[in-house]
C-alpha positions, 0 to 999 in steps of 0.5 A, spaced: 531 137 375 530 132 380 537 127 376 540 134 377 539 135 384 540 128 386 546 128 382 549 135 385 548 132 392 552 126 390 558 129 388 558 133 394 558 128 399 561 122 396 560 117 403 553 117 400 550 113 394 545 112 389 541 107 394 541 113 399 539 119 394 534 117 389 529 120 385 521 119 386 518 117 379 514 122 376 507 122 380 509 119 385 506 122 392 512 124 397 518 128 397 522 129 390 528 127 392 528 122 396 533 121 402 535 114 407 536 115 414 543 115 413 543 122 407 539 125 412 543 126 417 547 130 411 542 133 408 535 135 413 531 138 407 525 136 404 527 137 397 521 138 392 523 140 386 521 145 379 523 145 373 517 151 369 517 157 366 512 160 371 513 160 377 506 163 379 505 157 384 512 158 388 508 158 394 504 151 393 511 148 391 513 150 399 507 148 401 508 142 398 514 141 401 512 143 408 506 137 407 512 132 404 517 132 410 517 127 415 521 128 422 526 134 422 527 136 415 527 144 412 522 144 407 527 147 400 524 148 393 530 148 387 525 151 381 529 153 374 527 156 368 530 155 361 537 159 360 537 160 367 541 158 374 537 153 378 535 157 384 533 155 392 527 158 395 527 156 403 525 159 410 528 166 410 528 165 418 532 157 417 536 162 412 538 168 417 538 163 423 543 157 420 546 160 414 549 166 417 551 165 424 557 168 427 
C-alpha cells in the first residue's frame, strides 16, 4: 500500500523524487509516507497507510496519524481492501472547509 501511495504522489507531482517521498520500512515508528520539507510544502498530510480485510480500527489508524504529524500536516489515512479501490479517510471539517470552497 505505501509503494502505491508513494508511487501515486510522484506521478502527480513530477518536480519531486524519490529522496522527497519515501516509504518507512515496515515497523518503523513515525509516518508511512515520509515527505522532505520540499514535498510537504506540496503535500501537507500525514500520511498512514492500511492495506487489510477489516477495517474495525479505522479510527486507531487516524489516531495514529494524528500522534505521527509534525508541524502543520492534516492527518489522512489510505486503507484498501483486496478487490477494492484504495479509499482516503480525512477530517470531515478539513474536507468541507478545503476541498469545497467556492
Amino acid at each position: 500500500m505505501q509503494n502505491w501511495v508513494r508511487d501515486e504522489l510522484l506521478k502527480r507531482f513530477p518536480k519531486l523524487n524519490d529522496n522527497d517521498i519515501m516509504c518507512a520500512i515496515m515497523g518503523e515508528r513515525g509516518v508511512d509516507i515520509k515527505l522532505s520539507n520540499k514535498a510537504r510544502k506540496s503535500i501537507p498530510f500525514s500520511i498512514e497507510c492500511k492495506n487489510q480485510e477489516n477495517l474495525k480500527n479505522l479510527y486507531k489508524a487516524y489516531d495514529q496519524s494524528c500522534y505521527n504529524i509534525k508541524g502543520k500536516l492534516e492527518p489522512v489515512v489510505v486503507v484498501k481492501m483486496n478487490q477494492r479501490k484504495p479509499l482516503i479517510v480525512l477530517d470531515a471539517i478539513y474536507f468541507l472547509n478545503t476541498c469545497l470552497t467556492k
